[in-house]
C-alpha positions in Angstrom: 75.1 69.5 103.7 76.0 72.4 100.8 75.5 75.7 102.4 72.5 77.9 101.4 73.7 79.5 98.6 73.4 84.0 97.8 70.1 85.2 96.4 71.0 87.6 93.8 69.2 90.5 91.6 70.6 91.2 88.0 70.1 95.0 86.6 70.8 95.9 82.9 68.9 97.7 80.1 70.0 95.3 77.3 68.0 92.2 77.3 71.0 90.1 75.7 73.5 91.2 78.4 71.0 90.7 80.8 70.2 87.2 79.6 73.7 86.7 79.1 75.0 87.2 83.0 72.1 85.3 84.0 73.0 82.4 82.5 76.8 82.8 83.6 76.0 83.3 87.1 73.2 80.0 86.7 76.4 77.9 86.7 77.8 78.6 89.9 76.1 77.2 92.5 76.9 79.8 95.4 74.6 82.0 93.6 70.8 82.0 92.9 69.3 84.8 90.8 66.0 85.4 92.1 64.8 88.3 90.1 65.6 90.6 87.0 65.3 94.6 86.7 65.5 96.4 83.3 66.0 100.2 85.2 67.1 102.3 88.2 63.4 102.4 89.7 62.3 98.5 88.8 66.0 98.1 90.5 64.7 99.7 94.1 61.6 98.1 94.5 62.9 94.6 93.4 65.4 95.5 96.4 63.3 96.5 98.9 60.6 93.6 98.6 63.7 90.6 97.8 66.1 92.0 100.1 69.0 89.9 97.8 72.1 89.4 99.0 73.6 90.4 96.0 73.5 93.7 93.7 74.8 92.8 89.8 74.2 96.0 88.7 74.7 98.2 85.3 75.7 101.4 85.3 74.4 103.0 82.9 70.4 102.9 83.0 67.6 104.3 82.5 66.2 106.8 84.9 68.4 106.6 88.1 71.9 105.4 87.3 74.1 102.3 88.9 75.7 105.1 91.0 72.2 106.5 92.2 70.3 103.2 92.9 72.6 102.3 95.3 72.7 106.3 97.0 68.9 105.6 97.0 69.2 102.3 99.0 68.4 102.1 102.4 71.6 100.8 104.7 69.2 98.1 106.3 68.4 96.8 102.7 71.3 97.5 101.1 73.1 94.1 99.1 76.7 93.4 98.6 77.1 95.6 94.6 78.7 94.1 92.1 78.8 96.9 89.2 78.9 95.1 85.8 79.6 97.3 83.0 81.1 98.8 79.6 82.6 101.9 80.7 85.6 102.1 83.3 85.6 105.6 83.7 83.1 105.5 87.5 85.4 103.2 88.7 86.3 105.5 91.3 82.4 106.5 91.9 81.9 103.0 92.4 84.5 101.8 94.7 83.6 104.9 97.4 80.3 103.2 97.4 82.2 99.7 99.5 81.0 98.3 96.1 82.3 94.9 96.3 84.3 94.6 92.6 84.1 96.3 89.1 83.4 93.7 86.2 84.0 95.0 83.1 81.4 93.6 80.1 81.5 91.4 78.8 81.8 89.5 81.7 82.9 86.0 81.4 83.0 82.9 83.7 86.0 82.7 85.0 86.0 86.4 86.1 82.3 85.9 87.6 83.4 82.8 89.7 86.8 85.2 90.9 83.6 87.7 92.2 81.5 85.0 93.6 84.9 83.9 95.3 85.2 87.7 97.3 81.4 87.9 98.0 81.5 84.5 100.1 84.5 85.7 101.8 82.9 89.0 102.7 79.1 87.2 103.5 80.3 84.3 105.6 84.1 85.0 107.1 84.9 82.3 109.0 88.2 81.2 111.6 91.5 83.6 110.2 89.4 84.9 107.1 87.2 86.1 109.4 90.3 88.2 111.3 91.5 89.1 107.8 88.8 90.7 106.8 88.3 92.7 109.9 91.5 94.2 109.8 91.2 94.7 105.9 87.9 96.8 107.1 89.7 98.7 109.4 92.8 99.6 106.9 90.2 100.7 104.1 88.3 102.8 106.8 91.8 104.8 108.3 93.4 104.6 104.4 90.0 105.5 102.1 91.1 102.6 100.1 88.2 100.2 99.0 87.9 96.9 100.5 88.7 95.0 97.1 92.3 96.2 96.4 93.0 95.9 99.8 92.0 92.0 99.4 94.3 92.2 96.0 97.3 93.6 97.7 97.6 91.5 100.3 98.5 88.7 98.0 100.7 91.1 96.1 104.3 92.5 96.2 103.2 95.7 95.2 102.8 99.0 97.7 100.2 99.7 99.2 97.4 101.2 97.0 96.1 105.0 97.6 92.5 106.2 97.2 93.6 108.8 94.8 93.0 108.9 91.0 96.2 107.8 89.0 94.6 109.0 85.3 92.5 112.1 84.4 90.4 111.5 81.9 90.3 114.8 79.5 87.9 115.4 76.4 89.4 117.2 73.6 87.7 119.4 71.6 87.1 117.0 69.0 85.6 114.5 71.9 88.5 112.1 72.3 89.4 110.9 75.7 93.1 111.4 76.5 94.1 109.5 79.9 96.6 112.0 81.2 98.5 110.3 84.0 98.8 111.5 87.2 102.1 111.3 87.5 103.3 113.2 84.7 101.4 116.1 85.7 103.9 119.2 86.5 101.6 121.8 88.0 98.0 123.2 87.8 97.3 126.2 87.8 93.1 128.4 87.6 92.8 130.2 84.9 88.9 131.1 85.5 86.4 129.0 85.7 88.9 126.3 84.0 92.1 124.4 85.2 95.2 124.3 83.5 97.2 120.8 83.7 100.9 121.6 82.4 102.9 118.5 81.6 106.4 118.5 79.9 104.5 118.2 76.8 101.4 120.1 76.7 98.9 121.6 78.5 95.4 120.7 79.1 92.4 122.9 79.9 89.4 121.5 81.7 86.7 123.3 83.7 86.9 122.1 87.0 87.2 123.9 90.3 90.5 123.5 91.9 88.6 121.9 95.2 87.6 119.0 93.1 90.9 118.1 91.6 92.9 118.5 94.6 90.7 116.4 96.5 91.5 113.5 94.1 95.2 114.2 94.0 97.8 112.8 96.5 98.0 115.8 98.6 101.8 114.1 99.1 102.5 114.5 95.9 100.4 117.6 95.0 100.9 120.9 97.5 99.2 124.3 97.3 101.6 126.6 97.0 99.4 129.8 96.0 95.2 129.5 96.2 95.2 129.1 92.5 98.3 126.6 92.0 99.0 123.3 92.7 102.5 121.5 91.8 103.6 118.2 91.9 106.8 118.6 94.3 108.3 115.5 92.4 108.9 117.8 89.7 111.0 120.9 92.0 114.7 121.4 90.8 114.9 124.5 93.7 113.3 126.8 95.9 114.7 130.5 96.5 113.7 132.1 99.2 111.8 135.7 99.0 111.1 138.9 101.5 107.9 138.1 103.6 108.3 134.7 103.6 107.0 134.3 100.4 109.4 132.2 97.4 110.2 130.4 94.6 110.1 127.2 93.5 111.7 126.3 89.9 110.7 123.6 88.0 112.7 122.3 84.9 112.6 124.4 81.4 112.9 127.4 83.3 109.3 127.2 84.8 109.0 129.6 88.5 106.0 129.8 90.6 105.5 131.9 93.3 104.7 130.5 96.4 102.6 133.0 98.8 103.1 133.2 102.1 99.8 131.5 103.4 101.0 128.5 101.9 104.6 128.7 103.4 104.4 125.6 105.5 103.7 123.8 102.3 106.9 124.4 101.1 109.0 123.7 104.6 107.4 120.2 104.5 108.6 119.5 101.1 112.0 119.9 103.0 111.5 117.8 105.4 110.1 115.1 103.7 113.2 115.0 101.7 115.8 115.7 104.6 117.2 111.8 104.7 116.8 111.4 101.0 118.9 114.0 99.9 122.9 115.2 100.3 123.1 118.6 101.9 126.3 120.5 101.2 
């Protein structure tokens, strides 16, 4: 006997996308779309009367937002979310939400089936799947990290993935996107109401409040070293000490910040976490 298969509700503004992943998703038989929504609000009460067991969901809509329909969603009602959409930059949004993947439009087969794939795993775990995904819950729950690169890099060689962003995404004044990488960032520094992002190159000014961007940074990587300074300790050639506990940390091209004394400790676990790494002479 073939299993029940998922009840799903599709959500997109655009009646040939919407069209479109309907008729995808009507050739894979784990899923049965019972119901379409053209906004946010048509989205909720299609929800609430359905209860699906899937979300395909836009982001960008009219009235409430991908991001918001699922806020407005009850726990008790709430679906497995799939976000299917053009733009990648609330990828992070998204995936702090448990949604269950990211599909980037257009969205064809083959990717949809790879979805359908995680959602059956995650609806009906069964014998070690079931274990796996237990302790793939717990992980993402200690680490921050969502549940679907967890699932991805268990079947990788790479490191374990962070819950930090790895790209800024900066507007110019001429509204181009630049994707600054993380990694290449040197130090930031308040200037204001604005940030300053140094890299070797240039340096970018965005209006952010440095509570926001450090909370997004690897605070590993990224340590306070003054309450308007941030630097990226992969980037520290030395550190001289000062009177009052206070010092200063050089940086190549001749850059020195001053690293006040509340934030000290900062700079004694910088040392530690290189004691082992490092020849001491």
């Amino acid at each position: 006997m073939c299993p029940k298969p998922l009840t799903a509700l599709i959500v997109d503004d655009e009646p040939l996308a919407l069209e479109g992943l309907r008729l995808r998703l009507e050739k894979i038989p784990e899923i049965k779309v019972i119901a379409e929504a053209v906004d946010g609000d048509q989205a909720i009460k299609l929800c609430q009367e359905l209860s699906p067991d899937v979300l395909f969901l836009d982001l960008r809509l009219p009235g409430l937002n991908g991001i918001e329909v699922v806020q407005s969603l009850q726990s008790d009602i709430l679906p497995l979310v799939v976000f299917v959409t053009a733009y990648g930059e609330y990828a992070l949004e998204a995936f702090e939400l448990n949604a269950i993947d990211y599909v980037m439009k257009p969205a064809n087969l083959g990717r949809l089936q790879k979805t359908v794939e995680r959602i059956l795993e995650r609806h009906t775990p069964q014998n070690s799947n079931h274990e796996k995904f237990k302790l793939i819950k717990a992980l993402g729950e200690s680490s921050g990290v969502n549940i679907t690169e967890l699932e991805d890099w268990l079947v990788s060689d790479g490191p374990l993935p962070t819950n930090y962003v790895q790209k800024i995404v900066i507007k110019s004044n001429d509204n181009e996107k630049i994707f600054l990488p993380v990694k290449d960032i040197r130090w930031i520094d308040a200037a204001g109401d604005y940030m300053c992002i140094h890299t070797e190159a240039e340096t970018h000014i965005v209006r952010i409040t440095m509570k926001k961007i450090a909370s997004q940074l690897d605070e590993r990587v990224f340590k306070r070293i003054h309450k308007s300074t941030l630097v990226n300790v992969n980037f520290i050639e030395s550190i001289r000490s000062l009177k009052n506990s206070e010092c200063i940390v050089e940086l190549a091209n001749e850059v020195f910040l001053k690293v006040s004394r509340n934030f000290s400790p900062s700079i004694q676990k910088i040392v530690d976490l290189n004691r082992g790494q490092a020849i001491y002479l």
